[in-house]
C-alpha positions, 0 to 999 in steps of 0.5 A: 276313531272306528272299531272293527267289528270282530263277530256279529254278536248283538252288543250291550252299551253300558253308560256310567254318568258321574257328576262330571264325567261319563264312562261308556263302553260297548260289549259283544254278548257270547259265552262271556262278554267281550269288551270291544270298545271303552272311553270317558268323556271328562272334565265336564263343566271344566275347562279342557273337557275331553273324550278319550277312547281305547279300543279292545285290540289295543294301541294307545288311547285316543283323545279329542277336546270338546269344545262346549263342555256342558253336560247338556252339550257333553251328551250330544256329542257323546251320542254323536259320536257313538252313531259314527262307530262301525259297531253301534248298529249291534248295539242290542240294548244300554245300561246306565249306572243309576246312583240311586233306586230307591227301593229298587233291588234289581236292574228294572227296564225304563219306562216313563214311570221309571224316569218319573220316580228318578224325578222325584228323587233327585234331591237324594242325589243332585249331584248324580242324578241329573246327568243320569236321567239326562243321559237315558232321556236322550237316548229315548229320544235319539233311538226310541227303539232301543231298550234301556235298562237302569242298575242301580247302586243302591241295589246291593245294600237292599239286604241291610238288616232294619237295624243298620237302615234305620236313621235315628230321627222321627219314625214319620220319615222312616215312612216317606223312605227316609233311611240309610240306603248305601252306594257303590253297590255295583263296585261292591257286587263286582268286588264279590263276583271277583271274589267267588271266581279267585275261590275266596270261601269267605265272599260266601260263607265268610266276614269280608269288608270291601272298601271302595276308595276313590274320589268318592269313598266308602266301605261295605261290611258283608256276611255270607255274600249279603251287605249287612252296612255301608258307610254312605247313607241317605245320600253319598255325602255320609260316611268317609272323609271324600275328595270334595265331599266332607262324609259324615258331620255332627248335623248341629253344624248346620245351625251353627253356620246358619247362624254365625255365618248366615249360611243357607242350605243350597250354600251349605250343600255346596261346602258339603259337597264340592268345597270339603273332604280333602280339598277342604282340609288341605285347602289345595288339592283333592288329590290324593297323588298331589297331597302325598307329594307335599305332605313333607312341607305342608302340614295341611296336606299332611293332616288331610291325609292323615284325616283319611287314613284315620278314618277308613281304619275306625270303619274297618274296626266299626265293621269287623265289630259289625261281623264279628271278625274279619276274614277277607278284606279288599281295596278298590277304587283309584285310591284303594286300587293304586295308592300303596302308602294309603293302603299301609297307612289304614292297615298300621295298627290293625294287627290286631284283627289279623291285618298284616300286609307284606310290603314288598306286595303292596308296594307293586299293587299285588294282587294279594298284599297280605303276609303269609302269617296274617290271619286275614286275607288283603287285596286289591282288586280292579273294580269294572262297574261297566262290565257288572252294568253289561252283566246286569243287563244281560240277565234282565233282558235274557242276552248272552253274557252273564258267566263269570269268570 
């Protein structure tokens, strides 16, 4: 599949590697940036890994199986494949979605020693990381030329005050950097940008939480257009219940399975990770779309479902407490964006706050889902980390494209 080329603006690739998929997209630079191409590889380490692409004048998606699925294999095609579209010589720079920067506030240029210190890390976030830094690397590689830049999702979280950075274990890792960092930071800058151009006064002046619901999960509490808390931590397994990942768990539990049931860390990193959450409550699915299609016959499903609405509604409480009220609040993410039932389900009880949702609109995944008569304003918004990537890059490397709206 080859995308015509549409003007001779230089283009920013912008790379988003996951722990089993990688997003892409290229943007032509101008006034504002103009999306010509976007795709994912999927399923990487599965069976029936596959690339599937749209191209921005339309027509039906396009899909083709790989064969070798690896992540290793699924980066060489990936760059294979680029090399062969009509617009990858404009392509004037990449962006990668770094999950964890460290103390990294703004999108940085890479460099060996940037790679060295995403190294480092990695135990920070092993499930994110590799592929990330295996990305970058071949593409050093492939086009050495070629200027890449990392946005990190740690970033927007930067302005967290002490108090809420603070992790209460021995000051001695507080000094080693040990400490509550946060993610889905580029989600969560888009979600404000959004905000700010539909004329939202609360996303700069106000009490907003934004709740990043998908199969990794989390909320942010922002004041005054600043992250004042996150519910991920140290790393993204803390804070929500996830789909695979189990959120936040009384950290006795550790010895506990160590002793009763002789498990080691690498296994209980695992079960944290890839075995808990709504996979492991509901023993089935961490599906969200297959649990509320059994939950009327299995309790397991049901409880998983339950467990997560639960949840993400004491988050909000936690957080309007943490603002002192609540102006605006937004839902993203797979979940978030189209699951109307969850959305009512976290809401239910939060009149209190000045929540009340209007059915009809949330039903049809409006854009503003609350009722005329509540006080705090709910919506739902398509969250573009790729595009808030191409932004990041623009401004770094001083490219076209950075207006919003």
């Amino acid at each position: 599949m080859s995308v015509p080329l549409s003007s001779r603006a230089p283009c920013v690739l912008t790379i988003n590697g996951g722990s089993s998929s990688i997003r892409f997209a290229v943007y032509a630079t101008g006034v504002k940036l103009q999306c010509l191409l976007a795709g994912r590889i999927e399923r990487i380490g599965l069976s029936r890994t596959q690339l599937i692409v749209s191209v921005a004048e339309g027509g039906p998606p396009h899909a083709r199986l790989i064969t070798r699925g690896t992540p290793a294999a699924a980066t060489v095609f990936l760059l294979r494949w680029l090399k062969t579209q009509s617009v990858f010589p404009r392509v004037a720079a990449v962006g990668h979605r770094v999950v964890h920067g460290w103390e990294h506030a703004q999108p940085v240029r890479v460099t060996t020693r940037l790679l060295a210190e995403l190294r480092r890390i990695t135990p920070c976030a092993p499930e994110h990381l590799p592929m990330e830094i295996g990305l970058i690397e071949a593409f050093r590689q492939r086009h050495p030329r070629l200027p890449q830049v990392g946005c990190f999702d740690t970033a927007f979280h930067q302005t967290m005050p002490r108090v809420a950075r603070l992790l209460p274990i021995p000051r001695r890792y507080a000094a080693k950097g040990i400490e509550r960092y946060g993610f889905h930071g580029l989600s969560y800058s888009y979600l404000l940008e959004e905000l700010v151009r539909l004329g939202d006064p609360a996303a700069t002046r106000g009490r907003v939480i934004l709740a990043h619901l998908g199969n990794g999960a989390s909320l942010a509490a922002v004041h005054r257009g600043k992250s004042i808390d996150t519910s991920m931590g140290f790393t993204p397994t803390a804070g929500l219940v996830m789909g695979t990942r189990s959120g936040d768990l009384d950290p006795g539990l550790l010895s506990f399975l160590a002793r009763s049931e002789k498990m080691t860390p690498a296994q209980f990193d695992r079960m944290v990770n890839h075995e808990s959450g709504l996979r492991g409550v509901s023993g089935t699915s961490s599906d969200v779309r297959d649990l509320l299609a059994r939950e009327a016959r299995d309790e397991r499903a049901a409880e998983a479902i339950a467990l997560y609405c639960y949840q993400a509604k004491k988050w909000i409480g936690a957080y309007a407490a943490a603002l002192g009220g609540l102006d605006t609040l937004v839902f993203a993410g797979g979940i978030g964006e189209n699951a109307p039932v969850i959305r009512a389900r976290i809401c239910a009880g939060l009149g209190f706050l000045g929540v009340k949702l209007h059915p009809r609109r949330n039903a049809r995944n409006a854009p503003l889902i609350s009722a005329d008569t509540g006080r705090v304003k709910v919506c739902v918004i398509h969250t573009d980390e790729e595009l808030m990537i191409a932004r990041a890059v623009c401004r770094r490397l001083g490219l076209a494209g950075t207006e919003v709206g």
